[in-house]
C-alpha positions as CSV (number, residue, x, y, z in Angstrom):
1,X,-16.9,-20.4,19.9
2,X,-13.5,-21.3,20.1
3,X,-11.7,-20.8,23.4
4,X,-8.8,-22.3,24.1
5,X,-5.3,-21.3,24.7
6,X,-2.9,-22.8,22.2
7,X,1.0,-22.7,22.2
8,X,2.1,-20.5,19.1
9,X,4.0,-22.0,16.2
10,X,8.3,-21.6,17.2
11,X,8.9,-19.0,14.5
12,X,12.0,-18.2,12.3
13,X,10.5,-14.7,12.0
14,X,8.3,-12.0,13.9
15,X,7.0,-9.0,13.4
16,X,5.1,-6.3,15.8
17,X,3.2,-3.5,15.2
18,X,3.2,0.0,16.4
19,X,0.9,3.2,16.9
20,X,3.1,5.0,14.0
21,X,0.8,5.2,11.3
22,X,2.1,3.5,7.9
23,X,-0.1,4.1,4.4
24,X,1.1,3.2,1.6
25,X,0.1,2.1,-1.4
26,X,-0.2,-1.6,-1.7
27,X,-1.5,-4.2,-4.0
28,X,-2.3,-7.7,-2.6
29,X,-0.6,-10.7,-4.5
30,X,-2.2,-13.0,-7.3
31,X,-4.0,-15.8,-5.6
32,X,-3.3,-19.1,-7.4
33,X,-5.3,-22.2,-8.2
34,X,-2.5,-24.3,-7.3
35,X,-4.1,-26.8,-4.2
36,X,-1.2,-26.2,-1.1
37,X,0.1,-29.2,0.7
38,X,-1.9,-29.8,4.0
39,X,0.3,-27.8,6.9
40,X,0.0,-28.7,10.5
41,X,0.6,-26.1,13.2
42,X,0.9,-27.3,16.6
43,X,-1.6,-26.1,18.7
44,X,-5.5,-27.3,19.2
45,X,-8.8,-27.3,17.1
46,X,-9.8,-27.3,13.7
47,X,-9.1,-24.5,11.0
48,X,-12.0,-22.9,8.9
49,X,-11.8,-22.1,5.6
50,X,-14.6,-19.1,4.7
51,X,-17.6,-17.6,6.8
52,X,-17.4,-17.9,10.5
53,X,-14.1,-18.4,11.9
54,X,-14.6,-17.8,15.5
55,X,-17.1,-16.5,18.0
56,X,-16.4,-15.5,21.5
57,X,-19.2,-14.0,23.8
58,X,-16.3,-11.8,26.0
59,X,-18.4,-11.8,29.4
60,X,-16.9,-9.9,32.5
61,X,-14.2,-8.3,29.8
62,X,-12.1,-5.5,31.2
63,X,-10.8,-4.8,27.5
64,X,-11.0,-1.2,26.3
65,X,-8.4,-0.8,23.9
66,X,-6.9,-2.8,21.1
67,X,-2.7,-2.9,22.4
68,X,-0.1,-5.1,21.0
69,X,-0.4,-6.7,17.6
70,X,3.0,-9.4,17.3
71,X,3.1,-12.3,14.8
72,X,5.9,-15.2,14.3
73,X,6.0,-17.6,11.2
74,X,7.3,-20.9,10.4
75,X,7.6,-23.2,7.6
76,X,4.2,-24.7,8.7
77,X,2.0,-21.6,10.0
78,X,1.9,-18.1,11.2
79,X,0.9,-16.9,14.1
80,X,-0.9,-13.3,15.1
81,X,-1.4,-12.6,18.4
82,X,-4.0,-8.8,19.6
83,X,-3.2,-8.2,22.7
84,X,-5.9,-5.6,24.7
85,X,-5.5,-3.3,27.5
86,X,-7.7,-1.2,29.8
87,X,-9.2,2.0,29.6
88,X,-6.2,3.0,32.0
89,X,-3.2,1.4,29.6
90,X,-2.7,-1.5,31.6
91,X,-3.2,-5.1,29.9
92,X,-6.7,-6.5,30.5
93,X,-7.5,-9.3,32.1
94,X,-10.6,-10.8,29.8
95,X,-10.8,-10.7,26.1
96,X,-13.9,-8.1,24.8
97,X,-16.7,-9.6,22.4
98,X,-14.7,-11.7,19.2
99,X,-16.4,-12.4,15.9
100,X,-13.9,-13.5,13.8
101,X,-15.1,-13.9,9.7
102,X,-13.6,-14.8,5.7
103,X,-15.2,-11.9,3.9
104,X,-16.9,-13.3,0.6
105,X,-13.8,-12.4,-1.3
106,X,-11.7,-14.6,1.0
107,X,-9.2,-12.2,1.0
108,X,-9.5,-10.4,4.3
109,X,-9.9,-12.2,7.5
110,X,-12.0,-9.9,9.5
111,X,-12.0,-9.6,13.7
112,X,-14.3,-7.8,14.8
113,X,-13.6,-6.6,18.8
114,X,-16.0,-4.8,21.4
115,X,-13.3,-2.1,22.3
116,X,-13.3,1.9,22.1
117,X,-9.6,2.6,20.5
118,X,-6.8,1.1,19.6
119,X,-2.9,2.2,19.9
120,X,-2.4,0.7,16.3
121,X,-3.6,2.1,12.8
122,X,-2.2,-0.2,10.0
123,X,1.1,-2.2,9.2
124,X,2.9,-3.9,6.8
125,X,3.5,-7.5,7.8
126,X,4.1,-8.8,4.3
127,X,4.4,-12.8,5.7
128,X,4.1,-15.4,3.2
129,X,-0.1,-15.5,4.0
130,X,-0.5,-12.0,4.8
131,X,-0.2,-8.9,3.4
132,X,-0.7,-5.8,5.9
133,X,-3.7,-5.0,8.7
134,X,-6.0,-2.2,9.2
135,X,-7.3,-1.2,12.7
136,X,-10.8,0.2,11.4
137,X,-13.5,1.9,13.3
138,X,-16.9,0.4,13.1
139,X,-20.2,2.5,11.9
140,X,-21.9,0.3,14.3
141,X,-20.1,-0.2,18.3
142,X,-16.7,-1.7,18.4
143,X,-13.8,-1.7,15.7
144,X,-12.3,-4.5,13.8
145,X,-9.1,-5.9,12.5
146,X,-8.7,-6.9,9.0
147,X,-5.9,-9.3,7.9
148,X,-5.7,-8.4,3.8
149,X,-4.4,-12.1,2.6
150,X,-1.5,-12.4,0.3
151,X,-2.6,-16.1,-0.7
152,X,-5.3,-18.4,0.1
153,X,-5.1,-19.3,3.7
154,X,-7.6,-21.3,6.5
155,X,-7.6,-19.9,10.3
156,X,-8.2,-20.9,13.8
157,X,-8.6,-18.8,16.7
158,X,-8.5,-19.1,20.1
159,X,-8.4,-16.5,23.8
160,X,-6.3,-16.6,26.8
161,X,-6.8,-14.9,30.0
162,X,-4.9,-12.6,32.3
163,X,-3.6,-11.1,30.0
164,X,-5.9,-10.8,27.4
165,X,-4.9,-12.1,24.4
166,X,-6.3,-13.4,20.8
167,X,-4.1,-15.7,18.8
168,X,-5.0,-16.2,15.0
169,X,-3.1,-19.1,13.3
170,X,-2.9,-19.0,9.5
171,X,-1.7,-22.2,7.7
172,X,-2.1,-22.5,3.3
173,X,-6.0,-22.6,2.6
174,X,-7.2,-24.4,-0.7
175,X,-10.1,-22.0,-1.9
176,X,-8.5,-19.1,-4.4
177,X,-9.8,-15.7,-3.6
178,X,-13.1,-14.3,-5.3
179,X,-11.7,-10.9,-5.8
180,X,-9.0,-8.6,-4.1
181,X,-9.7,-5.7,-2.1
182,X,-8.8,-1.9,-3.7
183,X,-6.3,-0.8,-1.6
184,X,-4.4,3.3,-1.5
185,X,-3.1,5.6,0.6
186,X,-6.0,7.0,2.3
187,X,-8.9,4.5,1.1
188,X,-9.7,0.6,1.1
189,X,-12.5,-0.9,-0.6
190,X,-13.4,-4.1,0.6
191,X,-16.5,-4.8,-1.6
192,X,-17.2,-4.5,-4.7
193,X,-14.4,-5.9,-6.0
194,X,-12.4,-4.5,-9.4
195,X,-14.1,-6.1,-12.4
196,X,-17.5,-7.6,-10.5
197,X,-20.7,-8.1,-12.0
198,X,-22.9,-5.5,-9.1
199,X,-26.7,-4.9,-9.5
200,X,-27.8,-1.6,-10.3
201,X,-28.0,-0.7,-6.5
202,X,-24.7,-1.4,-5.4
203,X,-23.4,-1.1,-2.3
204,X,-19.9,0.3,-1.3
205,X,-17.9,-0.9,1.4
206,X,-14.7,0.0,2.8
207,X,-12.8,2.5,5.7
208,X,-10.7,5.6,5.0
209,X,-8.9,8.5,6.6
210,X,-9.4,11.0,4.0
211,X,-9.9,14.6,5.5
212,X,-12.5,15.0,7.6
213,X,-13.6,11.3,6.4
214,X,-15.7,12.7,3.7
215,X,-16.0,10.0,1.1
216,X,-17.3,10.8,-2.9
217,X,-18.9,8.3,-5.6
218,X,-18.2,9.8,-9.2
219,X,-19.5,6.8,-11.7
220,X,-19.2,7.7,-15.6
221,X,-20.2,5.8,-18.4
222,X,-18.8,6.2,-21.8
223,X,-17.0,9.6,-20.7
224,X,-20.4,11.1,-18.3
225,X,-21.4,11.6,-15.2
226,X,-24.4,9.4,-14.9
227,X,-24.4,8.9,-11.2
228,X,-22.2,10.8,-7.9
229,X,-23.1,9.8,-4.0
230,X,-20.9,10.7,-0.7
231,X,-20.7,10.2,2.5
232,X,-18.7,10.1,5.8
233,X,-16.7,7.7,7.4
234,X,-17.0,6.5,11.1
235,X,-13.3,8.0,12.3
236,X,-10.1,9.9,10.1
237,X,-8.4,11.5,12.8
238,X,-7.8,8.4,15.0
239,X,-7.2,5.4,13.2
240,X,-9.0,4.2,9.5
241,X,-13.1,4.7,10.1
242,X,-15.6,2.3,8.2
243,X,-17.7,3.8,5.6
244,X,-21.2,2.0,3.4
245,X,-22.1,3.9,0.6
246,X,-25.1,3.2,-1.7
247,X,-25.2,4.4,-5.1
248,X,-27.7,3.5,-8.2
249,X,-26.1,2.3,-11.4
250,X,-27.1,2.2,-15.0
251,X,-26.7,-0.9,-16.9
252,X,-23.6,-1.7,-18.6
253,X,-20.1,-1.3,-18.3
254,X,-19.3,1.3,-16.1
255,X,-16.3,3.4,-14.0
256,X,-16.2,3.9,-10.8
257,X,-14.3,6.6,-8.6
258,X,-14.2,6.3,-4.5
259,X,-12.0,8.8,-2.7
260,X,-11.8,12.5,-1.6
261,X,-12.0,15.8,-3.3
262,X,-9.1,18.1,-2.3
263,X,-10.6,21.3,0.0
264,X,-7.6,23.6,-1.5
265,X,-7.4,22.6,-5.6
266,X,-11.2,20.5,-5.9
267,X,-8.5,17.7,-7.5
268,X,-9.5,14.1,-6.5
269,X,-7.5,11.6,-4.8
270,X,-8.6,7.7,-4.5
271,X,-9.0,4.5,-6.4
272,X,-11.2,3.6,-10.0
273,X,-12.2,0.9,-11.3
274,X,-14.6,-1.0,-13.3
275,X,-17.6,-2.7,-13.0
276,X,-20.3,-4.4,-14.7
277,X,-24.1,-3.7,-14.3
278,X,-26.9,-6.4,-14.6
């Protein structure tokens, strides 16, 4: 568990998020293979690179609500700060639960929080490490924060008290991503990535806010329907709800459709892309 309270890096720019919902279309850079010079940030405690970031047990928290979300950057980090608030709107005093986790692509930096809502949805940071954030609802209690990574990068975290407050820094990582999530207006999908070698009973991961979070699986192979799932997302209405979908796949080469099927015209709207079946 990391726990400390850190000075933030002096920035030469910031940036703050809103509740005013942005979605738009994005596509996360290229990673490269080029190693980055080491960068030191000033601040306390050791930055991880992949798996388990941070975990912070949040005992006695008065943290309903995910508030604030603010970043600076430098030349030599960048700093995020998620503030939290009370059921009431006031700031809290105690951060909630923290797990803070690389997803196996390395791409998105993933903090999960033991709150109910959140006054933010998603944003465009577009910061030299990352790209934008989604405030997602969980299937399971809680709601997480993903940072989608616009190059490699390694993390460390820490909490301070009264007010609440969870500061991420960000510095150039040396491990190229493993993949890049599918991301489009009303849909994200986290895993599998575009291009992946999947067994034949794949799992799909991701959040949405398509309408009345229904979520379809339409896989063809050489021009058929060979397989079609759905499901529903934890939340549409609020802020981006998680979904898990399981579908079974023939062998081969096949393509893959995740999205929604319009109520008024039966036209679909989402993100395809291939994969390949062992």
């Amino acid at each position: 568990m990391v726990a400390l309270l850190l000075t933030a890096c002096a920035g030469n720019g910031t940036g703050t998020t809103g509740p005013a919902r942005q979605a738009t279309t994005t596509t996360s850079a290229t990673s490269t293979s080029t190693l980055p010079p080491v960068v030191e940030c000033p601040g306390v405690g050791d930055f991880e690179e992949g798996g388990g970031i941070a975990d912070v047990p949040g005992e006695g928290s008065d943290s309903r609500t995910i508030g604030r979300i603010s970043w600076e950057t430098s030349d030599q980090c960048e700093t995020f700060h998620i503030d939290f608030e009370t059921s009431e709107g006031a700031p809290a005093t105690m951060v909630p639960e923290i797990r803070v986790d690389h997803l196996e692509s390395f791409q998105v930096v993933r903090i999960a929080v033991d709150v109910d809502d959140t006054v933010v949805t998603d944003q465009l940071a577009e910061t030299n490490l990352v790209q934008r954030l989604f405030v997602v609802r969980s299937l399971s209690d809680g709601m997480f924060i993903d940072l989608h990574l616009a190059a490699p990068a390694a993390v460390r975290a820490a909490t301070s008290s009264s007010p609440a407050r969870l500061t991420l820094d960000l510095r150039p990582g040396f491990v190229p991503f493993a993949g890049e999530s599918s991301v489009d207006e009303h849909i994200v999908i986290t895993s599998p990535v575009a291009g992946a070698e999947v067994d034949s009973d794949v799992q799909f991961l991701g959040y949405s806010r398509t309408f009345e979070a229904n979520i379809i699986a339409i896989v063809t192979q050489g021009g058929e329907v060979v397989s079609q799932a759905n499901t529903t997302a934890a939340d549409y209405l609020e802020t981006w709800g998680e979904f898990r979908l399981e579908v079974d796949l023939p062998p081969g080469a096949v393509s893959v459709f995740l999205g929604e099927e319009s109520p008024a015209d039966g036209s679909l709207d989402g993100i395809t892309f291939d994969l390949s079946v062992n």
